[in-house]
C-alpha positions in Angstrom: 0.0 0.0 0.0 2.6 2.4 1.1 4.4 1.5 -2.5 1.6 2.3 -4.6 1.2 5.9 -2.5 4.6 6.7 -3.2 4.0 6.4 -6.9 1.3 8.4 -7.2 2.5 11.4 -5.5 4.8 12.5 -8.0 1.0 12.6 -10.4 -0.6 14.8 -7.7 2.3 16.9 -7.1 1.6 17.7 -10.7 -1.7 18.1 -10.5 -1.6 20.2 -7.7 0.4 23.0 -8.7 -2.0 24.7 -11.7 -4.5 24.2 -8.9 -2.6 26.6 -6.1 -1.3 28.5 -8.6 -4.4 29.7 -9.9 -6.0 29.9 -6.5 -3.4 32.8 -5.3 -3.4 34.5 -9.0 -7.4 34.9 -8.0 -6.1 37.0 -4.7 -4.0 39.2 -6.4 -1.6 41.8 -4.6 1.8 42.2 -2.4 0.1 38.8 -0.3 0.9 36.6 -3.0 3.4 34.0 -2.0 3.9 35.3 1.3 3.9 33.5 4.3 1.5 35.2 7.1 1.8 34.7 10.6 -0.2 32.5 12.2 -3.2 33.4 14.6 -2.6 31.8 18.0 -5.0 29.5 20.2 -4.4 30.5 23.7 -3.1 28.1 26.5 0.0 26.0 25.6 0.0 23.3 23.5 -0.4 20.0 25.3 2.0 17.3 24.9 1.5 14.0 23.4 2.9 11.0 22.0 6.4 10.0 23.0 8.3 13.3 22.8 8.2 17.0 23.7 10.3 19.6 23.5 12.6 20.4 26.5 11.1 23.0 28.0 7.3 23.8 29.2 7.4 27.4 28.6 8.1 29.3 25.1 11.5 29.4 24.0 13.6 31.0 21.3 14.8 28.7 18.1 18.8 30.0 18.0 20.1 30.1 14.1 22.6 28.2 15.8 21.9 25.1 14.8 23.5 21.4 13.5 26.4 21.8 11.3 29.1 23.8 10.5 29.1 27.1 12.9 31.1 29.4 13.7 32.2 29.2 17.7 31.7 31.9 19.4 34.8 31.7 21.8 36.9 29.9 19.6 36.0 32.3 16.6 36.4 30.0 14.1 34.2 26.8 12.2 33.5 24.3 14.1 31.0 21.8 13.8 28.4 22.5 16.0 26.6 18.6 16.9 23.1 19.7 18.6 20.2 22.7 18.2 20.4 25.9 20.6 17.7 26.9 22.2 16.8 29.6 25.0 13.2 29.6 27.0 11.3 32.8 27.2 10.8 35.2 29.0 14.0 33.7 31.1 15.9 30.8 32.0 13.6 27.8 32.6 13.1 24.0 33.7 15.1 21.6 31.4 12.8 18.6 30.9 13.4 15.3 28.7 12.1 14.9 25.7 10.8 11.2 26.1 10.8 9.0 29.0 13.9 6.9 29.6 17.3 6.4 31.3 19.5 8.9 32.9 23.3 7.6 32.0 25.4 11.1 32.4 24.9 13.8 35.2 27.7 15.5 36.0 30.1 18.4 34.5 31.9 17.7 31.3 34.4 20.2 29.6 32.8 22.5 27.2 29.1 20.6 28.0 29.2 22.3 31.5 26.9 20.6 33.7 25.6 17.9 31.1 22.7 15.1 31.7 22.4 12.5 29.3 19.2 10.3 28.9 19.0 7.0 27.0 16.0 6.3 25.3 14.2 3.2 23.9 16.2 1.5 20.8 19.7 3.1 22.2 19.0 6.9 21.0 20.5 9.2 23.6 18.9 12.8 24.4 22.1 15.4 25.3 21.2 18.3 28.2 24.3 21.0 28.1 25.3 23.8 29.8 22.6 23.3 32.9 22.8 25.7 35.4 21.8 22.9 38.1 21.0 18.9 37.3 18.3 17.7 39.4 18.6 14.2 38.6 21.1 11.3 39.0 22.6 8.7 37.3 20.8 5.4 37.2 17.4 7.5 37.5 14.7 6.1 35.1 12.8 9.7 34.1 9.3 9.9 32.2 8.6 12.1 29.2 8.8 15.5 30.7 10.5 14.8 33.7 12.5 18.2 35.1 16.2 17.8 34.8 17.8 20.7 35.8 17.8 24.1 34.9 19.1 26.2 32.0 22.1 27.9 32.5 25.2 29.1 31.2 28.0 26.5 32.0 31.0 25.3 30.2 31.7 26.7 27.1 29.3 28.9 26.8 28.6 33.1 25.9 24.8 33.2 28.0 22.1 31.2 29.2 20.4 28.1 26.7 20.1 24.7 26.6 22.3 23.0 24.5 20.2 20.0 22.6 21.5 17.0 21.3 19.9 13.5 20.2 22.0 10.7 19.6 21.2 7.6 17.3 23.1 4.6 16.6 26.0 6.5 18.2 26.0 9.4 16.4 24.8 12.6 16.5 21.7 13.8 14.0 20.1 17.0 13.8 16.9 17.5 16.3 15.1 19.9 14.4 14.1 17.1 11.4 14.1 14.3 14.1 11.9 16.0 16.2 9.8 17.3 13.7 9.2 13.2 12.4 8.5 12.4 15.9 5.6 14.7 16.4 7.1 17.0 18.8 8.1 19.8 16.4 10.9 22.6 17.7 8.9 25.6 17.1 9.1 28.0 19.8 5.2 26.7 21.1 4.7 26.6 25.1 4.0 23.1 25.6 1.8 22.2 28.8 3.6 19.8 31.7 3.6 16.1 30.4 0.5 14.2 32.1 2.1 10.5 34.1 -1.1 8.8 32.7 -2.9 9.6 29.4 -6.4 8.0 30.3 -7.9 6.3 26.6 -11.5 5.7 26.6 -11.5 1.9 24.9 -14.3 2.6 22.5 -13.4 5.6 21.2 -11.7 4.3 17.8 -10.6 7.8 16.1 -8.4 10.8 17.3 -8.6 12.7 20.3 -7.4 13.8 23.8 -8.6 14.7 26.7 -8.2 17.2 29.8 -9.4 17.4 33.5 -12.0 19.8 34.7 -10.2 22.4 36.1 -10.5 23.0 39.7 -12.9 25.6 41.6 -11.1 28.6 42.6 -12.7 31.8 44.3 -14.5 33.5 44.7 -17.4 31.0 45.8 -20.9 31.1 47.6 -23.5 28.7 48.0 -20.8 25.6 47.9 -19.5 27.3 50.8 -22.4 26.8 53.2 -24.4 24.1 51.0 -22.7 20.3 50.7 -23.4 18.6 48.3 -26.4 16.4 48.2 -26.9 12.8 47.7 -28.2 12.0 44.0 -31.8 10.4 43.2 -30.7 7.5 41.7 -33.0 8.6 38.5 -31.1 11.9 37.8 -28.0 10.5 38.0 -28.9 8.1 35.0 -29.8 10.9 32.7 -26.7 13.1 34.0 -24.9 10.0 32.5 -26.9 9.2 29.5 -26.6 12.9 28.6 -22.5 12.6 29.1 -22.6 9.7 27.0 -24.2 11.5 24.6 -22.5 14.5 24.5 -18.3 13.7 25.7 -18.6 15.4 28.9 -18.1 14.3 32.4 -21.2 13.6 34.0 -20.1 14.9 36.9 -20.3 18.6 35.4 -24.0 18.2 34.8 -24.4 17.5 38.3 -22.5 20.5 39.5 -25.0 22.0 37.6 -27.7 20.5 38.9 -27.0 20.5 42.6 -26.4 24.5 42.4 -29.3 24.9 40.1 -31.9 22.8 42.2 -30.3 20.1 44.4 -31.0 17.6 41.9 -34.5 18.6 41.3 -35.5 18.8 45.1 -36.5 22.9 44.3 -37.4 23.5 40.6 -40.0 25.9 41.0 -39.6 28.8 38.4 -37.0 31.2 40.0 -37.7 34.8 40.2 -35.6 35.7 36.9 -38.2 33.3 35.4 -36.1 30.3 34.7 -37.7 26.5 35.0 -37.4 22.8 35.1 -34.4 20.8 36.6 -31.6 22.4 35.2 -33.2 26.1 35.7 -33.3 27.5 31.8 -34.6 30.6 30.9 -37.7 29.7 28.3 -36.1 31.7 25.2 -32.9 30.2 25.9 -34.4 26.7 26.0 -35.9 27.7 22.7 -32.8 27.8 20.9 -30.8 24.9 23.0 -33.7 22.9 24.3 -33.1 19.1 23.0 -35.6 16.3 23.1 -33.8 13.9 25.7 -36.2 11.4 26.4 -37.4 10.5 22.9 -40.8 11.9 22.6 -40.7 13.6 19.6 -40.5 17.0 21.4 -38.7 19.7 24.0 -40.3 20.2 26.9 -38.6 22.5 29.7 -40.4 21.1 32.6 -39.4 17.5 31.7 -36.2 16.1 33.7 -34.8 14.1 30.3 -34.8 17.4 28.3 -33.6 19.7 30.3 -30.5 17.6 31.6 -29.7 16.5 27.4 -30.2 20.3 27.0 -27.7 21.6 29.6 -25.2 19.1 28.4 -25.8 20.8 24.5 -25.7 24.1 25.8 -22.5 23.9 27.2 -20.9 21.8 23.7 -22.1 24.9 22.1 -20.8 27.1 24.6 -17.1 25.5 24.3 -16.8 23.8 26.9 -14.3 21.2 24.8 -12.3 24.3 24.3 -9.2 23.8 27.5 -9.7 24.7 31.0 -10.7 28.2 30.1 -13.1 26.6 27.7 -14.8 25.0 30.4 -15.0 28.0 32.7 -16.5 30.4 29.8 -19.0 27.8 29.4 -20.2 27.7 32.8 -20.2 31.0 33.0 -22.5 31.3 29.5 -25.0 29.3 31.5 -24.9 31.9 34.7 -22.7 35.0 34.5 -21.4 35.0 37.3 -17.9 34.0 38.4 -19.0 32.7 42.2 -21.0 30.4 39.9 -18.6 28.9 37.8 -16.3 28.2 40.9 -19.9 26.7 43.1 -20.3 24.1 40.2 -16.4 23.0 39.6 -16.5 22.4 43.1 -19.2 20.7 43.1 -18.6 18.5 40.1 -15.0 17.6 41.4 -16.7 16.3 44.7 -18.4 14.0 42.6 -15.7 12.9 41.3 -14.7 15.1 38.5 -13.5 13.7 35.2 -11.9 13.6 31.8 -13.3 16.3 29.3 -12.7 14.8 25.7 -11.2 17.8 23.7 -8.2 20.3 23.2 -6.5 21.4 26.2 -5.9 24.8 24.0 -8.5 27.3 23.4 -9.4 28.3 20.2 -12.8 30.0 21.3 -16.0 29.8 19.5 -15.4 28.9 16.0 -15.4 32.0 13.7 -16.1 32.6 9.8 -12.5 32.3 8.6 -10.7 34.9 6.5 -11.8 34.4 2.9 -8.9 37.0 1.7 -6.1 34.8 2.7 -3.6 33.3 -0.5 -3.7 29.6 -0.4 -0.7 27.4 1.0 2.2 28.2 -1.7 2.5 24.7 -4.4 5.3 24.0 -3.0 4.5 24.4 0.3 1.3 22.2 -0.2 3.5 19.4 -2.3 5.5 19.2 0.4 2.5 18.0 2.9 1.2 15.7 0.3 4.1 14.3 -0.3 4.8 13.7 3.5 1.2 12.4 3.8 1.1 10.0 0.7 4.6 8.5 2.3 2.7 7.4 5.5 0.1 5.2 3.5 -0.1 2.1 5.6 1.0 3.6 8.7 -1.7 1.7 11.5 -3.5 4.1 13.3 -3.5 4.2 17.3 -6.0 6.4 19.3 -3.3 9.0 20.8 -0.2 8.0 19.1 1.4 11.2 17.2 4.4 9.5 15.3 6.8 8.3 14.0 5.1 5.6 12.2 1.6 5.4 13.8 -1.1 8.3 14.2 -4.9 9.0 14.9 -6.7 11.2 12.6 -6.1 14.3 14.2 -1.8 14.3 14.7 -1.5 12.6 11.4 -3.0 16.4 10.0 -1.3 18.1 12.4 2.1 16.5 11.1 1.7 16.8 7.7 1.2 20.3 8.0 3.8 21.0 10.3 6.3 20.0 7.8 5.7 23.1 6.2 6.5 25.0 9.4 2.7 25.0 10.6 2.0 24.2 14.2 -2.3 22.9 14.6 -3.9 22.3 17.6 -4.2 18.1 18.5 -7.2 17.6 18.1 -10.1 18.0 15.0 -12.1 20.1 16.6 -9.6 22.4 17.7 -7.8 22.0 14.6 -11.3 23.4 12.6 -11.7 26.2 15.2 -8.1 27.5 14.8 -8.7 27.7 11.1 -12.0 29.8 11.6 -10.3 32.2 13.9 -8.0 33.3 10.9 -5.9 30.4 9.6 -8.3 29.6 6.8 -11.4 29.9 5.4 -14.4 27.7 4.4 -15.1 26.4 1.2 -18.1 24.7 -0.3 -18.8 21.4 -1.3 -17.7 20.6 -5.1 -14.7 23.4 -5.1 -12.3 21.4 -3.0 -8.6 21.0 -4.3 -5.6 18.7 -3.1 -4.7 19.6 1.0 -7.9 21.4 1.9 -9.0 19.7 5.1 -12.3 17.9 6.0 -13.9 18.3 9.2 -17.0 15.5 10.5 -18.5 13.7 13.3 -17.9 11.1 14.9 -17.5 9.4 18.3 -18.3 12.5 19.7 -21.4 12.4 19.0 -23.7 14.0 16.1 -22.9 17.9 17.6 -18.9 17.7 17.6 -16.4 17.2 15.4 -15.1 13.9 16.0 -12.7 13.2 12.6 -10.4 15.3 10.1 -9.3 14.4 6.8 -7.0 15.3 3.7 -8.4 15.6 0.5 -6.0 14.0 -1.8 -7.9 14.1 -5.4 -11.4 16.1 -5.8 -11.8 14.3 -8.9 -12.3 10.8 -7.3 -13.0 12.1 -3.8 -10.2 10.4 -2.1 -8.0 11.7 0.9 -5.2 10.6 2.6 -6.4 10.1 6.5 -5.9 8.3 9.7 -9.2 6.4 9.5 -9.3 3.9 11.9 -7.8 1.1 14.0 -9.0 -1.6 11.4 -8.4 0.8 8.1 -5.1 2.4 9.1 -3.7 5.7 7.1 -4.5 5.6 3.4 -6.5 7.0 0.7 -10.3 6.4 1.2 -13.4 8.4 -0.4 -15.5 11.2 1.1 -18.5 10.4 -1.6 -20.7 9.8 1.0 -19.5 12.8 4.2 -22.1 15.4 3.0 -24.8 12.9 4.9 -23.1 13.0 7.8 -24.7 15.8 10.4 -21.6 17.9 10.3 -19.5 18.2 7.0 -17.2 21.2 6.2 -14.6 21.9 3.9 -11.6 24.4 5.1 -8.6 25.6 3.1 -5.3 26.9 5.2 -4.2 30.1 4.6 -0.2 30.2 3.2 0.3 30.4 7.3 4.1 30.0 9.2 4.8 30.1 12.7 7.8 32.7 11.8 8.9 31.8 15.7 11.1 34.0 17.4 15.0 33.1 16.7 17.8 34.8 18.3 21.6 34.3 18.6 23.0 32.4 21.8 
């Protein structure tokens, strides 16, 4: 399979080009071929798959890089056997970039203060120039463990981490290595590495997940009101409803207890809002849902309202990150003592996993219809990538080398091109709305736009992302499944689904910061 991909990639790169071409001649002016800066999702990116880069917090990419440079206290060329890099806004936590062995911590020459860590297969991971190693030889660290801190030891003209990866006993650029192994060195503030990644087990495309955040302050009724016990009957539909709808049912009952103890008090409140899970009647209007299969919404009844607080706050954003989650709480009741009441009530029932992007994108916008379209060779390059992991198998949460869900293997095509997406599809369609890319209907698709449906999130998310590969057949290239694997499939029959777009990325680069060290 992977054969037969590589053979028709050199066609489609052919194809492509009079396609991009014409699409950026349409544009017209100075933005033709030229690279914009891309609009940011805010929180840091969270890390998956086997590697990271070494530091949590943003950093600077040095143009001092693998290969022949010229040594700054030596003044003359040297070759220079790892990547530079300096964390922003100031010296930071060193951490390693996949879990593994600690085999060197000590001082060494021009290194300075040096840990080594050896990885799976015999590659080794180099840490120079630490101002302080907080780990030992013999220690067996996990992917994003803290090993010292940056510093300016050895041979060295000012504080940065000196990176260096090993492999079969020699050293090898990080930049492309990292890049291939899903953890690209771009500058990106990449969140603390989680000791656990819980995997729902029937959840069979891409995704990850994030904890409700805890309550913070200020707070009110939660401070004089426990929480109360749970009629056996509401707690079924809080969990039907989460089923439904990929939230922790646990939230819906923080909701519940603050709104009526569970239905103990649901007299209409003096703002006017009824049933169980206290909605005003024009917002039920508009997010009301028929839960228990009658054929209609009805406010009063305890099936509807609970399936309707669970849509509300998908359409609110709650899958949207830890700040995602509090904007959506705080959509159903502006107030801030609110959103703190119900995290702290939800988290004394035990909290949970919310199945989205720990970044947030916010509510998905229109796009920016103005924007050129990724450059040909730019969008070559990504099909080329993509094409050449055609029988790849697909794991739920892998992000590379060799094996992907739906949602990194997009992520990584694109970043070959210098183009950092959130993880996840959902996030990944919202980040092109806010100004990445625009929409584009059904029937004027080309090679590299993106596909967006659902899934195993149910009918009201996004759940799967896809390539298109050739319009003309309706093929993509996509991480489809545990039993299908990556390859090229058709997307005759996506317009049925209940969510189907089409999205074309902008000619978008990180252009991340890079300074001298």
């Amino acid at each position: 399979m992977k054969k037969i991909a590589l053979v028709l990639i050199p066609l489609l790169a052919l194809m492509c080009l009079p396609l991009a071409l014409g699409a950026m001649a349409v544009v017209g002016g100075a933005a033709i071929g030229a690279e914009l800066r891309t609009v940011d999702c805010g929180g840091a990116i969270p890390a998956t798959g086997d590697f990271r880069p070494p530091f949590q917090q943003a950093y600077a990419v040095s143009q001092r890089g693998f290969g022949n440079e010229f040594h700054p206290i030596a003044h003359e060329w040297r070759q220079h056997t790892g990547q530079d890099l300096s964390s922003l806004p100031g010296p930071g936590p060193v951490v390693a970039i996949a879990g593994g062995k600690v085999t060197f911590a000590a001082a060494r020459g021009t290194y300075g203060n040096l840990v080594d860590v050896t990885h799976a297969g015999g590659m080794v991971s180099r840490y120079a120039h630490l101002a302080k190693i907080t780990v030992k030889p013999g220690q067996v660290v996990s992917l994003g463990a803290t090993l010292g801190i940056e510093g300016s030891t050895g041979g060295s003209t000012g504080e940065h981490l000196h990176l260096e990866i090993h492999v079969g006993g020699r050293a090898v650029d990080p930049v492309p290595f990292m890049l291939e192994h899903g953890a690209p060195l771009n500058g990106k503030a990449v969140a603390p590495s989680a000791t656990t990644t819980p995997v729902p087990s029937d959840v069979t495309e891409g995704g990850i997940g994030f904890d409700l955040p805890a309550a913070g302050a200020p707070r009110q009724d939660s401070l004089h009101t426990p929480p109360a016990s749970i009629p056996p009957a509401i707690k079924s539909l809080y969990e039907a409803a989460a089923d439904r709808y990929k939230i922790p049912w646990t939230l819906l009952a923080g909701i519940g207890m603050e709104e009526t103890g569970h239905g103990r008090n649901k007299g209409t409140s003096s703002a006017g809002a009824q049933g169980l899970m206290q909605f005003m009647p024009a917002t039920f209007a508009t997010m009301g849902v028929d839960g228990n299969g009658d054929g209609r919404a009805d406010i009063h009844n305890d099936a509807d309202s609970v399936y309707s607080a669970a849509n509300y706050l998908i359409k609110s954003g709650v899958a949207n990150g830890p700040t995602g989650v509090k904007k959506a709480i705080w959509a159903y009741n502006h107030a801030d003592w609110y959103v703190n009441d119900v995290l702290h009530y939800a988290h004394t029932y035990g909290g949970g996993l919310v199945l989205g992007d720990p970044t947030d994108c916010g509510v998905a916008g229109a796009g920016n219809p103005q924007l050129p379209p990724l450059s040909s060779d730019r969008l070559t390059k990504v099909l080329t990538w993509a094409g050449g992991h055609a029988g790849d198998p697909y794991v739920y949460g892998a992000n590379g080398p060799n094996a992907w869900d739906c949602s990194s293997f997009t992520q990584n095509a694109f970043a070959q091109v210098g183009i950092s997406m959130p993880r996840t599809a959902g996030a990944q369609r919202d980040w092109l709305a806010k100004g990445n890319g625009f929409r584009v209907q059904p029937g004027h698709e080309r090679p590299g736009d993106i596909i967006f449906w659902d899934s195993y999130l149910g009918p009201d998310r996004i759940g799967h992302v896809l390539i298109v590969w050739d319009p003309t057949t309706k093929t993509t290239i996509d991480a489809r499944s545990t039993a299908k694997g990556v390859g090229h499939f058709s997307y005759a029959d996506g317009a049925k689904r209940n969510i189907f777009e089409i999205w074309r990325i902008g000619n978008m680069a990180d252009q991340p910061s890079r300074q001298p060290v």
